[in-house]
N, CA, C and O atoms as a MOPAC input file, in Angstrom:
PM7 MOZYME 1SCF
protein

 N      7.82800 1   -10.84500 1   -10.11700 1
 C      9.06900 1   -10.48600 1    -9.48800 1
 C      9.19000 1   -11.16000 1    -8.12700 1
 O     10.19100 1   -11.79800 1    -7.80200 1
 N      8.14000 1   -10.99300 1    -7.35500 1
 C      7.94800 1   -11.76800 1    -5.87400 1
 C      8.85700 1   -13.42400 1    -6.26000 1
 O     10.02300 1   -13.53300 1    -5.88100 1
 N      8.24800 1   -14.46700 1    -6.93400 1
 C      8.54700 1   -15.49300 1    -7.19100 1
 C     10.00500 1   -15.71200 1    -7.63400 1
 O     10.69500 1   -16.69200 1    -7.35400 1
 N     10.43600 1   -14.43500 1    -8.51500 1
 C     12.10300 1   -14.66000 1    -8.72400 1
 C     12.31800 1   -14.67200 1    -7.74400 1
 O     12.85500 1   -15.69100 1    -7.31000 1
 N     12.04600 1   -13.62400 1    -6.87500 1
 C     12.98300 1   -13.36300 1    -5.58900 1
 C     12.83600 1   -14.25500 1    -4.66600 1
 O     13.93200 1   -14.33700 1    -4.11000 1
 N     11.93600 1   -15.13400 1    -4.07800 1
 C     11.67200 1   -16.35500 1    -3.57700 1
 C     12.58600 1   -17.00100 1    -3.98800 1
 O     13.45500 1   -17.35800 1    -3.19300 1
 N     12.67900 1   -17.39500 1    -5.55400 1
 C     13.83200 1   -18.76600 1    -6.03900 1
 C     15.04100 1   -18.53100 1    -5.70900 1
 O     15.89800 1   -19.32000 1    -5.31100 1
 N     15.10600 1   -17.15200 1    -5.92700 1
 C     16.82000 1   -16.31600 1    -5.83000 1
 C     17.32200 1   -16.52000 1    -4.39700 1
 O     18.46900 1   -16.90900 1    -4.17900 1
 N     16.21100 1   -16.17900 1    -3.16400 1
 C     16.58200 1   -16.86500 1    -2.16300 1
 C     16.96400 1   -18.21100 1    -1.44200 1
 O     17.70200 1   -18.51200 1    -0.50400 1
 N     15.98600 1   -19.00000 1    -2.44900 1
 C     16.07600 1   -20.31200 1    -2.07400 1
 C     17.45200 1   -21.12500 1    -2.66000 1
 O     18.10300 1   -22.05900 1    -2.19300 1
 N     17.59400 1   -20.25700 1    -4.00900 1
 C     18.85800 1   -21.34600 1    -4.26200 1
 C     19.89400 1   -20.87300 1    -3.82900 1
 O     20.85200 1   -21.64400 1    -3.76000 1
 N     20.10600 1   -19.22800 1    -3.31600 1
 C     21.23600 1   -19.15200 1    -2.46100 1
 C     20.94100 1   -19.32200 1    -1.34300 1
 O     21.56500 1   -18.41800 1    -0.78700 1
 N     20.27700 1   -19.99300 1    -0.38400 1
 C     20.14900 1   -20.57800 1     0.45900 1
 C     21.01700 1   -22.43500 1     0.58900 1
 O     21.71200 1   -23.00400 1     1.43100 1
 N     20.48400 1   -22.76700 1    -0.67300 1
 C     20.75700 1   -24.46100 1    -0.90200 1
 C     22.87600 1   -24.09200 1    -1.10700 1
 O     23.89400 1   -24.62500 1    -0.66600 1
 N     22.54700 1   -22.86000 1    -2.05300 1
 C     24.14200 1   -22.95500 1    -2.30000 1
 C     24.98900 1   -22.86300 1    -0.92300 1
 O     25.75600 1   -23.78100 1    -0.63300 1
 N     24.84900 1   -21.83900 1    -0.15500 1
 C     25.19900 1   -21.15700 1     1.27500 1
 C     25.17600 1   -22.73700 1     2.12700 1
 O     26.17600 1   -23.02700 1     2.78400 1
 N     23.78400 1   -23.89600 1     2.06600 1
 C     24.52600 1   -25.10600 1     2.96300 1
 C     25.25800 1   -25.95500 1     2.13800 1
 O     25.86300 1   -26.88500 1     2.67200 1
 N     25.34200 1   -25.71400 1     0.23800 1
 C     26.43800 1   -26.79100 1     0.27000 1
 C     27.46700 1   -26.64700 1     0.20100 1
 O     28.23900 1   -27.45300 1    -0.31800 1
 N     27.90000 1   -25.16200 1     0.89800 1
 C     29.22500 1   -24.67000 1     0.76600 1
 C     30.20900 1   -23.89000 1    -0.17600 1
 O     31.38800 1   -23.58900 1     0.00400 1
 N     29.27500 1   -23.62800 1    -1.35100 1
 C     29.59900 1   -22.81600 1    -2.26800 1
 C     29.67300 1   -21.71900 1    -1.95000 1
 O     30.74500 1   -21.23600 1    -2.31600 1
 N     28.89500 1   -20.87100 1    -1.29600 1
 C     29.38300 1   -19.66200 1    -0.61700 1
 C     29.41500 1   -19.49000 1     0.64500 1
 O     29.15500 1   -20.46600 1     1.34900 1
 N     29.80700 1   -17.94800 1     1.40100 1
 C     28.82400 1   -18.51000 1     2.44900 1
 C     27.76500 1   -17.79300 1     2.85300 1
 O     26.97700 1   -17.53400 1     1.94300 1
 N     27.42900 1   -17.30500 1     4.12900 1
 C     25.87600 1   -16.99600 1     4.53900 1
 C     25.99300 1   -15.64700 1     4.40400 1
 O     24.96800 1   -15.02900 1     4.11300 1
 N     27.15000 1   -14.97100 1     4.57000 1
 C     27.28000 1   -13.20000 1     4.32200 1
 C     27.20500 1   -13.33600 1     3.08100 1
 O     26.01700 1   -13.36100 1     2.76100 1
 N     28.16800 1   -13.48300 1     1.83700 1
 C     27.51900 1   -13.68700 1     0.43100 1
 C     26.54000 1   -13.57600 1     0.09100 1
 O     26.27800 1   -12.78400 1    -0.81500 1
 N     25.39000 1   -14.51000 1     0.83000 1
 C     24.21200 1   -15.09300 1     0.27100 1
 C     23.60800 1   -14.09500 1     0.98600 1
 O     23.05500 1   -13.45200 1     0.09400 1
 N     23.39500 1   -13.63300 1     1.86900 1
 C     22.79200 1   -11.93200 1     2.30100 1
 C     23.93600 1   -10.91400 1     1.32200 1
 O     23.56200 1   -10.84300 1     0.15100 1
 N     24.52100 1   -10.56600 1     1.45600 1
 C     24.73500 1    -9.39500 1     0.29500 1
 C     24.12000 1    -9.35900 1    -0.62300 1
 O     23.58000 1    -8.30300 1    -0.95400 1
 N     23.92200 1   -11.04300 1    -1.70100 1
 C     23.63700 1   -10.65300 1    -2.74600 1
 C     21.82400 1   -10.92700 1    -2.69500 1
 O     20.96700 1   -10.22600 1    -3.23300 1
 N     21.70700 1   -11.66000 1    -2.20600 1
 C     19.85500 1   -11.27900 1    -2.59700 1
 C     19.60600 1   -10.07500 1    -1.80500 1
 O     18.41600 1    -9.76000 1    -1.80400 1
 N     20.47100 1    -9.21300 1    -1.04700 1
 C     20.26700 1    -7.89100 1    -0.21100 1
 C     20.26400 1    -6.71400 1    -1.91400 1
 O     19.51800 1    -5.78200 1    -2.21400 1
 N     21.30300 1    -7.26400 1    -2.57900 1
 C     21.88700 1    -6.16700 1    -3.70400 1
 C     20.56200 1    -6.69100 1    -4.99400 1
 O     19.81300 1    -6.05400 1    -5.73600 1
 N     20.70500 1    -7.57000 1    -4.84000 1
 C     19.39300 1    -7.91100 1    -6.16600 1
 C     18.01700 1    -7.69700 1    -6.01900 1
 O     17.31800 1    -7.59300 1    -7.02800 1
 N     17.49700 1    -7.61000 1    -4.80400 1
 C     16.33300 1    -7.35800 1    -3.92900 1
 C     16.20300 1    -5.74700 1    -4.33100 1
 O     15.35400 1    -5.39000 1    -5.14700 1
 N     17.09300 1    -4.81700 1    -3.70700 1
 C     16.83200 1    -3.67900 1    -3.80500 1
 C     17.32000 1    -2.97300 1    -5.40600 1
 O     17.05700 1    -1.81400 1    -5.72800 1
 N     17.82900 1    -3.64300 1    -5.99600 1
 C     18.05900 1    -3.43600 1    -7.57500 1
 C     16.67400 1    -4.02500 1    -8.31800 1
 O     16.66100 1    -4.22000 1    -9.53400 1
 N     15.89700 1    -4.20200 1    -7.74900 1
 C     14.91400 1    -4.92300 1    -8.94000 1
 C     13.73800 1    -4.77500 1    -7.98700 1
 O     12.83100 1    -5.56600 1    -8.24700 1
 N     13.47300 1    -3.83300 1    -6.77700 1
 C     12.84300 1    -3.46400 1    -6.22200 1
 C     11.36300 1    -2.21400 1    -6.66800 1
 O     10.16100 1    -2.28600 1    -6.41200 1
 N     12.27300 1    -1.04900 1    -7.49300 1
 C     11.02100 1    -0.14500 1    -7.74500 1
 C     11.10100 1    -0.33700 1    -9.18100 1
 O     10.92400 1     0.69300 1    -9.83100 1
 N     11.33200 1    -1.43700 1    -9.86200 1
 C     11.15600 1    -1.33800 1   -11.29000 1
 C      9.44700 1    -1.77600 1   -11.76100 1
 O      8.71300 1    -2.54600 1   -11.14200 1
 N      9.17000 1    -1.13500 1   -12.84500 1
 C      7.33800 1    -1.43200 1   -13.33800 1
 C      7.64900 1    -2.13000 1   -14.58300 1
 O      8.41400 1    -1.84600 1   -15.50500 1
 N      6.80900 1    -3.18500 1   -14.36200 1
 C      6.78500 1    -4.22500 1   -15.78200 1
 C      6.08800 1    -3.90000 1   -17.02700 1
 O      5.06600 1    -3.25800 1   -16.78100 1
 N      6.28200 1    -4.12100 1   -18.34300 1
 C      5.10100 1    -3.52900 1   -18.92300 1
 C      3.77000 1    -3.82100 1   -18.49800 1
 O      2.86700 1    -3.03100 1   -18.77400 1
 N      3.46200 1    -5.27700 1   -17.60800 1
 C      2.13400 1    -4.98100 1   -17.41300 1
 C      1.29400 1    -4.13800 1   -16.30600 1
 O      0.06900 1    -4.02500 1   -16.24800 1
 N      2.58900 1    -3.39500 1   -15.16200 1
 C      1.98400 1    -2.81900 1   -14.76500 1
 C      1.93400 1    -1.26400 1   -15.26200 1
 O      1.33600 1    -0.42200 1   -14.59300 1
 N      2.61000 1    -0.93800 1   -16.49300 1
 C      2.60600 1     0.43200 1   -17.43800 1
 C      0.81500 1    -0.06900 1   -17.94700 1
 O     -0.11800 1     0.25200 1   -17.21200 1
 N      0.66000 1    -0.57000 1   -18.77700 1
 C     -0.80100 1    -1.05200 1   -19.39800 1
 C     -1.38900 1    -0.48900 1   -18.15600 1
 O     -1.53500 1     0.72900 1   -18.06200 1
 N     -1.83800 1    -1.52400 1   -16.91600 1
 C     -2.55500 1    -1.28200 1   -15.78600 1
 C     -2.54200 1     0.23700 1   -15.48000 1
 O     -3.66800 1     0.72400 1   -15.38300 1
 N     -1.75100 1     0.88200 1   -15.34900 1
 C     -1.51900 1     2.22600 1   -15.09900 1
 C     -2.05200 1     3.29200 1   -15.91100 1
 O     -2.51800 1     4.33100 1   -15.44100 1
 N     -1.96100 1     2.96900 1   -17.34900 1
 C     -2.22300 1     3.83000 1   -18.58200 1
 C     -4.24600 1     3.52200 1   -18.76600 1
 O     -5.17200 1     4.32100 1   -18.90900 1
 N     -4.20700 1     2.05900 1   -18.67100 1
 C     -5.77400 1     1.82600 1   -18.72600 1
 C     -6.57900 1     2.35800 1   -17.80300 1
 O     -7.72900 1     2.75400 1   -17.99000 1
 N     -5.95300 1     2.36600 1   -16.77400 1
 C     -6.57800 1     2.77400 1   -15.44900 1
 C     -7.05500 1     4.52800 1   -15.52500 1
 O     -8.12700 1     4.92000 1   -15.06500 1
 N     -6.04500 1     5.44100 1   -16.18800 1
 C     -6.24000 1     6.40000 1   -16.50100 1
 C     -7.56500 1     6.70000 1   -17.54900 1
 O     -8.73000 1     7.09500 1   -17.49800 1
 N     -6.86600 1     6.37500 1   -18.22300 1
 C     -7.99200 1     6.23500 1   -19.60100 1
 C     -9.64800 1     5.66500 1   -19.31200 1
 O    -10.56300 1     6.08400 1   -20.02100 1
 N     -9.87600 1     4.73700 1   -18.26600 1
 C    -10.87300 1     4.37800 1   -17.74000 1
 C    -11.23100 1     5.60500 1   -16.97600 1
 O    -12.08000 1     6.39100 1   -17.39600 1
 N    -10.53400 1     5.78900 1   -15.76000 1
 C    -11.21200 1     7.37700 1   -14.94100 1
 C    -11.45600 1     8.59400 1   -15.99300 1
 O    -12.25200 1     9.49800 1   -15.73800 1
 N    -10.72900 1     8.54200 1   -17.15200 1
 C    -10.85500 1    10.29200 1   -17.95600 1
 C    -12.18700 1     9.51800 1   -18.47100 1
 O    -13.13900 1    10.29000 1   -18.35500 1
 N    -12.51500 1     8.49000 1   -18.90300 1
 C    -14.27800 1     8.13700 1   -19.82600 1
 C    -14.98700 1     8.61300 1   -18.34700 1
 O    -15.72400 1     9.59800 1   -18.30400 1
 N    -14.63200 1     7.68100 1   -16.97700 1
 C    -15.98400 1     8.68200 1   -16.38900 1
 C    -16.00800 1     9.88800 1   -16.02800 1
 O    -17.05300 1    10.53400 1   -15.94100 1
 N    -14.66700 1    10.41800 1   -15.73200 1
 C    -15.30200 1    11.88800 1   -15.42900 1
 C    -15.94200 1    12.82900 1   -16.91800 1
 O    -16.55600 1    13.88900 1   -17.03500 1
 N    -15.54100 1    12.03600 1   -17.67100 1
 C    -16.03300 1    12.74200 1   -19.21500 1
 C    -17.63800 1    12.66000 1   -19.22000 1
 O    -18.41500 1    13.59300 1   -19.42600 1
 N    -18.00900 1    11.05800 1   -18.88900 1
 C    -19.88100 1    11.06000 1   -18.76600 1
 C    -20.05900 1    11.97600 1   -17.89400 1
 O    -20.59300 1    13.04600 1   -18.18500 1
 N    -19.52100 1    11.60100 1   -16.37800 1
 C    -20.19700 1    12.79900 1   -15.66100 1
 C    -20.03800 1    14.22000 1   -15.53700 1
 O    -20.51700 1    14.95900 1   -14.67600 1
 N    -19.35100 1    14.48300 1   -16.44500 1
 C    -19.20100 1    16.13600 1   -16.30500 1
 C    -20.25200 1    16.50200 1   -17.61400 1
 O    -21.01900 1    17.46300 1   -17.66800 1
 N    -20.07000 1    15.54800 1   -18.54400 1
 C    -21.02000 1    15.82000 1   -19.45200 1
 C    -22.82500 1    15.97800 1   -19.26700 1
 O    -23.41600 1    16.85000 1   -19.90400 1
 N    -23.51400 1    15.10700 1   -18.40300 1
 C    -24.28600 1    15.24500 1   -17.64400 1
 C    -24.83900 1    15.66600 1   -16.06600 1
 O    -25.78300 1    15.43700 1   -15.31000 1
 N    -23.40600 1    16.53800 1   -16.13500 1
 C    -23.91500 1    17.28200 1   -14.43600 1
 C    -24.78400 1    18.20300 1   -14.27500 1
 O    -24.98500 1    18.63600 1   -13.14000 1
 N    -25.48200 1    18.69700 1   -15.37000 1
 C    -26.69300 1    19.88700 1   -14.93800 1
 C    -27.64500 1    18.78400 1   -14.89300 1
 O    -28.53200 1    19.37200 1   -14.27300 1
 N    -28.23700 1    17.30300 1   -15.14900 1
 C    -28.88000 1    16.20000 1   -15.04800 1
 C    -29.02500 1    15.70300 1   -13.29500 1
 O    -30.03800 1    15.42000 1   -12.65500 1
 N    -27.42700 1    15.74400 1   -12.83000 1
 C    -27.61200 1    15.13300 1   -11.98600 1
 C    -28.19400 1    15.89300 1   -10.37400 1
 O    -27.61800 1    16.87900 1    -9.91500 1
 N    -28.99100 1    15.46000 1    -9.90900 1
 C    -29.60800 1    16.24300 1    -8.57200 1
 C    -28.47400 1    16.42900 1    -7.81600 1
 O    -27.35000 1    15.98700 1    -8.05600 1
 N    -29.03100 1    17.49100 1    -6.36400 1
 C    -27.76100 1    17.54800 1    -5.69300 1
 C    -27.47800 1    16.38700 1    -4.88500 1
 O    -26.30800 1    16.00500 1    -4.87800 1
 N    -28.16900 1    15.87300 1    -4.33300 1
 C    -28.65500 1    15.12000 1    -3.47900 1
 C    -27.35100 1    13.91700 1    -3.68700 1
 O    -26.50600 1    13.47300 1    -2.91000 1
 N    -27.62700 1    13.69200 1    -4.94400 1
 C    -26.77300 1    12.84300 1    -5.46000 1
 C    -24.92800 1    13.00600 1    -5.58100 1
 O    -24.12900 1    12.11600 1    -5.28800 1
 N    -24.58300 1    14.40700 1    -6.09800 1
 C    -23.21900 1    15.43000 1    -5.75300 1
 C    -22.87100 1    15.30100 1    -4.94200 1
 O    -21.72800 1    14.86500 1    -4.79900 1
 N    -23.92100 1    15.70800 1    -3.60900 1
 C    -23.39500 1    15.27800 1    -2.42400 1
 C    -22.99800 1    14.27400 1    -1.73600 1
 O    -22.03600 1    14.27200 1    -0.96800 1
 N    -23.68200 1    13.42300 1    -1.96700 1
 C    -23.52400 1    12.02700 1    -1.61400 1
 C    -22.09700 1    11.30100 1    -2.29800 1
 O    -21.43700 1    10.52600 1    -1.60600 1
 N    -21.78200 1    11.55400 1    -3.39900 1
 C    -20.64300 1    11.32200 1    -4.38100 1
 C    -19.14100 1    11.79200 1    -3.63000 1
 O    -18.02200 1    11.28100 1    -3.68600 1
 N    -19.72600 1    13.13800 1    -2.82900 1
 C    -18.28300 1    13.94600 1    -2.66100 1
 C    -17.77100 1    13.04000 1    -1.16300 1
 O    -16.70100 1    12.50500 1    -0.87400 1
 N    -19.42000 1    13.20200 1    -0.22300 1
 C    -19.12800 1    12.53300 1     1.06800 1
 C    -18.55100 1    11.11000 1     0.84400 1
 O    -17.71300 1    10.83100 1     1.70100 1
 N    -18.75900 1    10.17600 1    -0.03200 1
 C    -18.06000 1     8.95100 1    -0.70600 1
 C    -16.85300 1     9.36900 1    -0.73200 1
 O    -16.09900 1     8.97200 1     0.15700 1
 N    -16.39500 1    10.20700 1    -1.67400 1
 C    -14.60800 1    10.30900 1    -1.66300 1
 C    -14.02300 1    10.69400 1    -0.46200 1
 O    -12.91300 1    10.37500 1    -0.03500 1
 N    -14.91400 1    11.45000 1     0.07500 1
 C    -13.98600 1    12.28800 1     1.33800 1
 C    -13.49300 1    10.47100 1     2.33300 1
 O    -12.50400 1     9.83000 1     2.68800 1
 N    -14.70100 1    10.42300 1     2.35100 1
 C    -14.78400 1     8.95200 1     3.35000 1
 C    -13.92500 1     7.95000 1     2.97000 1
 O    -13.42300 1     7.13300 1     3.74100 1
 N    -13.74100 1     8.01400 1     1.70000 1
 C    -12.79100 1     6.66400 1     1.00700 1
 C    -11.34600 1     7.58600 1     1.20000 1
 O    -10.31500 1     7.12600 1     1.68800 1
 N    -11.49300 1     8.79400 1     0.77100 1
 C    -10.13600 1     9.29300 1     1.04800 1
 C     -9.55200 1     9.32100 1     2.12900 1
 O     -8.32500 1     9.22000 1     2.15100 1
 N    -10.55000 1     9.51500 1     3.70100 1
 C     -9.72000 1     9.49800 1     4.93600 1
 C    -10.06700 1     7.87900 1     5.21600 1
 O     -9.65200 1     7.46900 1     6.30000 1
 N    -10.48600 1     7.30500 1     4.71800 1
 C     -9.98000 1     5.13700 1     5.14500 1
 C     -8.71200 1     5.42500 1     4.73600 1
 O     -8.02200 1     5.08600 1     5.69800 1
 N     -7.88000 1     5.91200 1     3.75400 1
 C     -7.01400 1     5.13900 1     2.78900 1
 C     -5.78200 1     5.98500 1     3.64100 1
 O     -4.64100 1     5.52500 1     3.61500 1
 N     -6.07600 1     7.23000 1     4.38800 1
 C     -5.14900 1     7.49700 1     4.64000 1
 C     -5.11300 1     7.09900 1     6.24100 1
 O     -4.00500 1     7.06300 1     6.77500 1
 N     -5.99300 1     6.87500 1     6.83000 1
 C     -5.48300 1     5.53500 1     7.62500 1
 C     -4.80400 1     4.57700 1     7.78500 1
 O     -3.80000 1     4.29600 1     8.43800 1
 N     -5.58900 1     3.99800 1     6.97900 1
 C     -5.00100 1     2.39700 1     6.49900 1
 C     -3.57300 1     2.68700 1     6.13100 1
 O     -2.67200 1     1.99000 1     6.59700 1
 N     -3.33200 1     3.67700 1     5.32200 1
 C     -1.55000 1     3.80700 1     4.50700 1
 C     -0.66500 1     3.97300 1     5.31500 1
 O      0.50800 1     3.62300 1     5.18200 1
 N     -1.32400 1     4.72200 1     6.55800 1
 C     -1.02200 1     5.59100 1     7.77000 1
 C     -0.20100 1     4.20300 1     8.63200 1
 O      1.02000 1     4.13200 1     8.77600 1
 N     -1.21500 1     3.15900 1     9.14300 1
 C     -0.75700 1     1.95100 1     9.91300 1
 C     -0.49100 1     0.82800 1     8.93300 1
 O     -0.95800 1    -0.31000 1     8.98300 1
 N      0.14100 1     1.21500 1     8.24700 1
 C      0.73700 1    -0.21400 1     7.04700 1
 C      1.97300 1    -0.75500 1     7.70300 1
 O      2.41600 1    -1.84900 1     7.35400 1
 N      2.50400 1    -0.09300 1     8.56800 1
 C      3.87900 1    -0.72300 1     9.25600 1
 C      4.20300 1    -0.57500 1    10.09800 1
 O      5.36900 1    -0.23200 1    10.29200 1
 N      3.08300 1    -0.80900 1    11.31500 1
 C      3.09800 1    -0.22200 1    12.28600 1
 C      2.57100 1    -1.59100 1    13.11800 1
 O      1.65600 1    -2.25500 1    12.63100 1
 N      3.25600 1    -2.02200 1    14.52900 1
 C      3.39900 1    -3.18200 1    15.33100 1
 C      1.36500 1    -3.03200 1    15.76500 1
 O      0.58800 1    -2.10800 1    15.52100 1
 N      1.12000 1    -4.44000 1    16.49100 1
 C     -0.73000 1    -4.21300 1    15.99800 1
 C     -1.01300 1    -3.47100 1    17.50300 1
 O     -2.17900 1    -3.10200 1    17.64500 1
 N     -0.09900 1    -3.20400 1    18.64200 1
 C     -0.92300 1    -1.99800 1    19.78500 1
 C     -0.43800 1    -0.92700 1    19.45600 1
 O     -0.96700 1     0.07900 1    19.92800 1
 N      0.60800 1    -0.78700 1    18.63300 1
 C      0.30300 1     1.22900 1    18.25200 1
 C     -0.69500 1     1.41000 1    16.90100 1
 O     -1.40500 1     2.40000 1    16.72200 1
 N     -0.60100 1     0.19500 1    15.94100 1
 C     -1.70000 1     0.48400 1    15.78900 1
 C     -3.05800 1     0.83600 1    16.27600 1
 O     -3.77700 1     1.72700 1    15.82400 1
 N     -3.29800 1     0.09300 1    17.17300 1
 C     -4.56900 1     0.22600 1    17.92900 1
 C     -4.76700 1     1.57300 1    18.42200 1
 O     -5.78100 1     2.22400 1    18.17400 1
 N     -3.81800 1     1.98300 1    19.10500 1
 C     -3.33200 1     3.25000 1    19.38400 1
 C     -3.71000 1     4.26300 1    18.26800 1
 O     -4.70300 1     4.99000 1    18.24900 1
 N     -2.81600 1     4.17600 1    17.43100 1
 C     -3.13400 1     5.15900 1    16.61100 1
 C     -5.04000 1     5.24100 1    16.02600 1
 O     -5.66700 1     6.29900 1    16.07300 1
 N     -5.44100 1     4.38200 1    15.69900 1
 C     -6.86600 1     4.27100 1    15.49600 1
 C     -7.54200 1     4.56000 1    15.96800 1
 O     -8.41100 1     5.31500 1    15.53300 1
 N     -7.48600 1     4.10300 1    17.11100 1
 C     -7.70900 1     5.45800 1    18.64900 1
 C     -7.43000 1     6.62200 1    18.59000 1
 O     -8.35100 1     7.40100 1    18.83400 1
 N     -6.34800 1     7.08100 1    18.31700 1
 C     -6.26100 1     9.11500 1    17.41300 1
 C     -7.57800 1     9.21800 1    16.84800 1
 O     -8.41100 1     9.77300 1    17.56400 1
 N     -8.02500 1     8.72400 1    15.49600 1
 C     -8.38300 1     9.31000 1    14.79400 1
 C     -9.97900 1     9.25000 1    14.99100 1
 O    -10.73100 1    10.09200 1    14.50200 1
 N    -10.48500 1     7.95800 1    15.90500 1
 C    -11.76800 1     7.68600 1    16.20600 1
 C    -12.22600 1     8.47800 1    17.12600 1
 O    -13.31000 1     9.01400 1    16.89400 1
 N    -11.56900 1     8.75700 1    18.35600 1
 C    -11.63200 1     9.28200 1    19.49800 1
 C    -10.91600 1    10.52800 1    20.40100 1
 O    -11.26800 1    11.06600 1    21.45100 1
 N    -10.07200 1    10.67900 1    19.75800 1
 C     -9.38300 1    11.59800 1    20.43600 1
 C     -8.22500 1    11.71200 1    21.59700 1
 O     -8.39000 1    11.04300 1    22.61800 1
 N     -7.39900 1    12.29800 1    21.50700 1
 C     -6.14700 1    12.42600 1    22.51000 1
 C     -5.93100 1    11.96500 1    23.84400 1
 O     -4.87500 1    11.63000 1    24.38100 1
 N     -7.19200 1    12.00100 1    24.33200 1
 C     -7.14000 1    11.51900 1    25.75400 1
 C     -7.10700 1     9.37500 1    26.02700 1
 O     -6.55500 1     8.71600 1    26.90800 1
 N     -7.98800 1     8.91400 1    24.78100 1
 C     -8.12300 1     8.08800 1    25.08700 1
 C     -6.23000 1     7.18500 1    24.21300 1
 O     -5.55000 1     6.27800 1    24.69400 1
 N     -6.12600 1     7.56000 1    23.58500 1
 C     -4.53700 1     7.53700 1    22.66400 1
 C     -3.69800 1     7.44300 1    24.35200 1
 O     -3.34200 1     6.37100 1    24.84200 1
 N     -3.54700 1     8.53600 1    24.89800 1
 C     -2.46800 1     8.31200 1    26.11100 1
 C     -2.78000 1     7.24200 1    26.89700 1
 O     -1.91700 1     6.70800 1    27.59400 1
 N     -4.02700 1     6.82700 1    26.86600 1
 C     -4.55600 1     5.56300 1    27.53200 1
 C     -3.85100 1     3.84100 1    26.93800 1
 O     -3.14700 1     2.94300 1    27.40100 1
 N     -4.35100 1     4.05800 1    26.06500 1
 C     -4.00300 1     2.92500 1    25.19400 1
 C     -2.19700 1     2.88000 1    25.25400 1
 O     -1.55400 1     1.96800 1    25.77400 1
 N     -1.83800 1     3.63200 1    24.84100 1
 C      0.40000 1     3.50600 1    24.36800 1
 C      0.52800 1     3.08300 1    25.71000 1
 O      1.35300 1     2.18100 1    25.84900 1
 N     -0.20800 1     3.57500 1    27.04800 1
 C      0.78300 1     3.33300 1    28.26400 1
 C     -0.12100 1     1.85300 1    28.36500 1
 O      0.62600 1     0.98300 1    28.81300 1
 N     -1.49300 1     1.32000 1    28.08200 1
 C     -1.29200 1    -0.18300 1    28.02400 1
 C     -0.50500 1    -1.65600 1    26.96600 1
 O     -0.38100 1    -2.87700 1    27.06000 1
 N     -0.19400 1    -0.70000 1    26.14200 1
 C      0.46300 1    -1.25800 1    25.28600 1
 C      2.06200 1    -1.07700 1    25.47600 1
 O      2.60600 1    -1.98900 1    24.85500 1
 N      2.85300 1    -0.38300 1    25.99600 1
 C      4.00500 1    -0.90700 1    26.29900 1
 C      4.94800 1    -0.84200 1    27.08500 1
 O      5.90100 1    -1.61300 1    26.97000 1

């Protein structure tokens, strides 16, 4: 989809200088085709989605099937893994669109704490 939308721009771009339309046109419509063909899923990302499932239900199926096997040692270590992968991701998701000194800023929230956050925003802007 990326690559249509690249071409779609480019040739209403070429059209817009040879005068076939003009430059508002050529923003309306890759504005209207952009966001029309924006949250649609292809079949290959239905497959990806459905496999992906079907892959996580086989492991939690082994490992639930062998959890009186597994030590704690190991449980634990498994859970502190998700927790840890779970608060990266909500970081990271957190500053996905965010200019790079409030990012910094914000990263600063979560590493350190409030005091050093008021530090940082007033050097950053």
């Amino acid at each position: 989809m990326a690559s249509y939308l690249k071409r779609l721009n480019s040739d209403l771009k070429s059209c817009a200088e040879a005068g076939i339309i003009s430059s508002e046109q050529q923003q309306k419509t890759y504005g209207f085709i952009r966001l029309k063909r924006e949250f649609r899923l292809s079949s290959v990302n239905w497959i990806s989605i459905i496999s992906g499932l079907f892959t996580a239900a086989g492991i939690l199926l082994v490992i639930s099937h062998n959890w009186d096997r597994i030590p704690a040692l190991f449980k634990m270590a498994g859970f502190l893994l998700l927790l840890l992968a779970a608060g990266e991701l909500s970081i990271r998701s957190d500053l996905r669109n965010v200019k790079s000194g409030e990012a910094l800023a914000k990263v600063d929230v979560h590493r350190r704490g409030h005091l050093r956050i008021k530090k940082l925003v007033k050097i950053h802007r």
